[in-house]
Structure formats: structure tokens, C-alpha cells
Residue, then its C-alpha position, 0 to 999 in steps of 0.5 A: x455430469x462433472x465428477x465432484x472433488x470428494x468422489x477423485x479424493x476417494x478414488x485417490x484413496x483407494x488406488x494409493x491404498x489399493x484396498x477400499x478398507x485401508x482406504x475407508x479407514x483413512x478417509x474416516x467414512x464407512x466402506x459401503x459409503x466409500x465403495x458407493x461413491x466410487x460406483x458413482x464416479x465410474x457411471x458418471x465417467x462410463x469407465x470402470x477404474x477399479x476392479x476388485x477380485x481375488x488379488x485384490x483391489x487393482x487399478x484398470x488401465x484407464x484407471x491408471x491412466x485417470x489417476x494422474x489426472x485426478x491427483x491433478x484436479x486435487x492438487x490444482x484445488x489445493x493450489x486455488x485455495x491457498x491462494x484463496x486464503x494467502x488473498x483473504x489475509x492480504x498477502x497477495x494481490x496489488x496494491x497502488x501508492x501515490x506519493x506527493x512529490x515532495x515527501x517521495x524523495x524520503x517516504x518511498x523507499x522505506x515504505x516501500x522497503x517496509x512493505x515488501x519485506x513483510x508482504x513479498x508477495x503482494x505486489x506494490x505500484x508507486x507514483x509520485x506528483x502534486x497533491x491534486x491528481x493524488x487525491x482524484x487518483x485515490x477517489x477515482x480508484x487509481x491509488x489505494x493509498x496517498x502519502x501526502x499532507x492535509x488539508x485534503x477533502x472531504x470523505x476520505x480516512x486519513x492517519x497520521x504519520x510524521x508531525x514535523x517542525x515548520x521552517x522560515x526558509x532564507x537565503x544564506x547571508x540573510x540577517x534572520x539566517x543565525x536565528x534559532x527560532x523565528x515567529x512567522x510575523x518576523x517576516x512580515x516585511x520580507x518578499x515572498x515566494x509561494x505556490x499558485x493558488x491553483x496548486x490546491x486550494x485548501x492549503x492555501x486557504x490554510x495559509x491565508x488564515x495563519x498570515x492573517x493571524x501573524x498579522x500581515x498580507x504577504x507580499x509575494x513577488x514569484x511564484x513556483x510550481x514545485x518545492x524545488x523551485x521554491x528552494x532555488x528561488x531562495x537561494x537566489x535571493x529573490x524572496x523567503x518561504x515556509x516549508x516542513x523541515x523535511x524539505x531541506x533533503x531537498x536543498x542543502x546549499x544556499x538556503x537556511x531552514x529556522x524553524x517557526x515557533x509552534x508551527x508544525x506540519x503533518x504527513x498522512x496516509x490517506x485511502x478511501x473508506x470503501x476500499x476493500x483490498x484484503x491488503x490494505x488494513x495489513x499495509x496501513x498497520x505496517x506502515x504505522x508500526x513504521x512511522x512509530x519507530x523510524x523518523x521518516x523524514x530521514x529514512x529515505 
């Protein structure tokens, strides 16, 4: 049979008080309980560790030799149960964020920065890429948490951290450009550059409800892939696009941003409801604490 970690504690106790009254007192059990459980640990260890006469209360040779090991087993429990409890309140462990490529290059760092200056412990994995591996990785278990813009799918939990302005994005020169606030139907004659539909589909969606609400079918004479190319593509002059102000980190030359009255787009947090990291409630509410005090569009 295996000593039980009351019985070390106790033989503990007596050998550093070399006495099993001094000890019983510190332990707050009585002496014959106390001088019981140390009779027991030495059948079950088939050595005597103590040896009682009168000098006293003395440690064996095996006894002293069992004594470090003992404070050892202690101490490693110790050990075990603080990271127990440091896991249980969330300050250790690992956590993997996704980050859409287009809010990375602000969102991240701060997150990030936020993150670990709170939790040093808790180990944190980042990715950056579309909106499709974001939201299979965090339904499949690969993120814990996406930085991204809705709409998404169905079935995840999501909170809000930046609600910014939607920008008509055109190219230097143009005759909108000097503009301090466009409508979306006052490019209703102007060729277009978009994502592919493939890119996600619900925001596509989206989008064909607000141009068909503005009135017009945009004519879309490229397509690109990235928001990067949509910029270049617009600096070019080949066509005008739509994006969240936050984009123009992205560009500083050749195009102008002028918002769009009343259109705003959101960045959320998103995570699935039957993640149950300990870290996640205190990493959420960090970052929302961050998002209420920071513009995060400028942060990075």
C-alpha cells in the first residue's frame, strides 16, 4: 500500500519538531492520533523511522534518509495543486486566436499585448486568414476565439468589439473623391471591383440586399481575392469598392476613403458555446475591457 499524504505530513511534523506533543499541537489532532498514524506509516513502509526514549524523539537512519523524500512528495502536491487552481482561474493553459487577415494587421497586437500583460502565463497561438478556415477552425476546435466580421453562421456566440464607419473607397483624382459623405447609390454608375462570391457567401448575400436597396446591380468589371488587391486595384483606376475605414492601414496612397452615410460595419469576437477553457471567460472579458477603452481600429 501507498503512504497517504496526511501520514508524510505528519511524520514531517514530527521529525522537524522532534517531539509528537510539539507536533500534535501544530497539527491540531490529538497525540495518540498523531503517534497512531505514524505506527501505520511505518508497517505500511516496514521500517521504523522514529524512535522514541529517553532523549527524546529521534529520527532512524532510514528515517533521515526518508525525510527528504517525504518533504518532496509534500512539496510536489503543493506544487500540483496550485497549478490546479492557477488552471481553474484561467491563468494558465493555451489558448488559439484567429484573426481575419484584414483586421490583423491592427487587431493583433494590442489583443495580444493585452492578453499577456494580464495573463503572463497562459500561453496564447495566433493565425491570420479568410473568413472561411476562421470559422471551420473555431467550429472544428482549432481557434478558441476568431477576430472577424459577421455575418458568420449559425450556432456560435459572438460579442461586439468595434462598430466603424463604411467607406466608398476611390481612386485619387476621382470626381466623388473631395466628397465628405457619399450615399452607396451615388456609385451606381461606376465600375466596380468585389471579392468572389466564393470568398464567403453570407456577406455577399448581405451585400446584394444593401445594393439592391440603394437601387442598382453593381457592375463588377474585377474581381480580387484579398482586401489588398481590392486597394491596388483602385489605385489603379480600374473600379471602386466598399470597405470598413479600418482598411486604409492597409493603403495610404492612391486611393481615397469617404464614408457612406449611415453604413457601419462591425468586428466581433466570436468562440464556440461549448468551449470549456478556464481562460476563456477572463481573455473575453479582457478584451472587451480593451475594445471599451481603446479605438482599435488605430491601436495596432
Amino acid at each position: 500500500m501507498t503512504p497517504e499524504l496526511r501520514q508524510l505530513r505528519y511524520f514531517v511534523a514530527v521529525a522537524e519538531d522532534a517531539s509528537f506533543t510539539k507536533a500534535a499541537r501544530r497539527l491540531h489532532i490529538a497525540q495518540q492520533s498523531l503517534s497512531q498514524q505514524i505506527t501505520v506509516l511505518e508497517r505500511l513502509l516496514g521500517a521504523s523511522l522514529l524512535r522514541r526514549d529517553s532523549r527524546g524523539t529521534r529520527l532512524t537512519e532510514i528515517g533521515s534518509l526518508f525525510l527528504p523524500e517525504a518533504r518532496a512528495v509534500l512539496a510536489r502536491n503543493e506544487e500540483a495543486l496550485s497549478v490546479l487552481n492557477r488552471a481553474m482561474r484561467g491563468e494558465i493553459g493555451t489558448l488559439h486566436l484567429g484573426f481575419l487577415t484584414t483586421t490583423a494587421n491592427y487587431l493583433l497586437p494590442p489583443v495580444v499585448r493585452a492578453v499577456r500583460d494580464r495573463l503572463p502565463d497562459l500561453t496564447l497561438t495566433t493565425d491570420d486568414t479568410q473568413i472561411a478556415p476562421l470559422v471551420d477552425g473555431l467550429t472544428d476546435g482549432r481557434y478558441d476565439l476568431i477576430f472577424t466580421r459577421p455575418p458568420l453562421v449559425d450556432g456560435l456566440e459572438t460579442r461586439t468589439l468595434i462598430t466603424e464607419e463604411v467607406c466608398a473607397v476611390l481612386p485619387e483624382g476621382h470626381r466623388l473623391a473631395t466628397r465628405a459623405e457619399l450615399k452607396l447609390a451615388d456609385l451606381a454608375d461606376e465600375p466596380w471591383v468585389l471579392t468572389p462570391r466564393s470568398s464567403w457567401e453570407p456577406w455577399h448575400r448581405r451585400y446584394d440586399g444593401e445594393f439592391e436597396a440603394a437601387g442598382f446591380t453593381p457592375r463588377v468589371v474585377q474581381r480580387a481575392t484579398t482586401v489588398q488587391g481590392l486597394l491596388g486595384l483602385v489605385a489603379a483606376g480600374i473600379g471602386v469598392t466598399r470597405l470598413a475605414r479600418s482598411s486604409h492601414s492597409l493603403r495610404r496612397s492612391g486611393v481615397v476613403f469617404v464614408p457612406l452615410a449611415g453604413d457601419t460595419a462591425r468586428t466581433v469576437v466570436a468562440w464556440a458555446p461549448g468551449n470549456d477553457k478556464p481562460a476563456l471567460p477572463g481573455v473575453l472579458d479582457i478584451v472587451s475591457e480593451l475594445a471599451a477603452g481603446t479605438d482599435l481600429t488605430e491601436a495596432g
